[in-house]
C-alpha positions, -999 to +999 in steps of 0.1 A: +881+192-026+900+179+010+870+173+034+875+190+066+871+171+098+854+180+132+852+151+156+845+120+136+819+135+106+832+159+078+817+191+072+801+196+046+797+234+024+782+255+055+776+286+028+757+258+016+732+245+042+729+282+059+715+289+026+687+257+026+685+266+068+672+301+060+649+288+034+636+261+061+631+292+087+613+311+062+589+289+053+581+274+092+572+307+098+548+311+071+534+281+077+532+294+118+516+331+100+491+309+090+481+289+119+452+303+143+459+318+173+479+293+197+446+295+222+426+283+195+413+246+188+406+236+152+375+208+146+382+183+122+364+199+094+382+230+098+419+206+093+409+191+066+398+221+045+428+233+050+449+207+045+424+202+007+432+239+002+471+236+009+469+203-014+453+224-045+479+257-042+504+233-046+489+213-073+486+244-089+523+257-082+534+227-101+512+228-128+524+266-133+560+250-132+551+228-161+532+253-179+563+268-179+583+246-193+558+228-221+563+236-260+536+211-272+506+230-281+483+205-267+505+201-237+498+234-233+465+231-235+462+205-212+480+224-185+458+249-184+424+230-184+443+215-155+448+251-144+415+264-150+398+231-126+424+242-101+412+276-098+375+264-097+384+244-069+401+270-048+373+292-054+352+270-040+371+261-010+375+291-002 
């Protein structure tokens, strides 16, 4: 496929990076849905529980991903004990 020039850097597939752009958008301003109130001041306390709660949903968005994906019975099982400690801990952050 012939690269296509503009000034001295090829573009690249635009259909492409529009498509990972939007993504990008979408998810700044779900991450902005969830931020306070722009007047608003968080204490320390307050950033770092949320910062432990954003670490354990995605812990357990890849563990789902894996959980998934595993055939070995005690893979299994180990993916959702995982699971299961997880969901204890974002119950109790929460």
């Amino acid at each position: 496929m012939p690269l296509i020039y503009r000034g001295s850097s090829p573009i690249y597939n635009r259909s492409v990076a529009r498509g990972w752009e939007s993504k990008a958008v979408e998810q700044q301003l779900e991450a902005r849905e969830a931020e306070p109130a722009s007047g608003s001041v968080l204490s320390p306390e307050e950033i770092s529980r949320r910062k432990r709660r954003e670490t354990l949903r995605l812990a357990r968005r890849q563990v789902l991903q894996q959980l998934e994906l595993a055939r070995h019975p005690r893979h299994r099982q180990m993916l959702e004990s995982a699971l299961a400690d997880l969901d204890s801990q974002l119950a109790r952050e929460t």
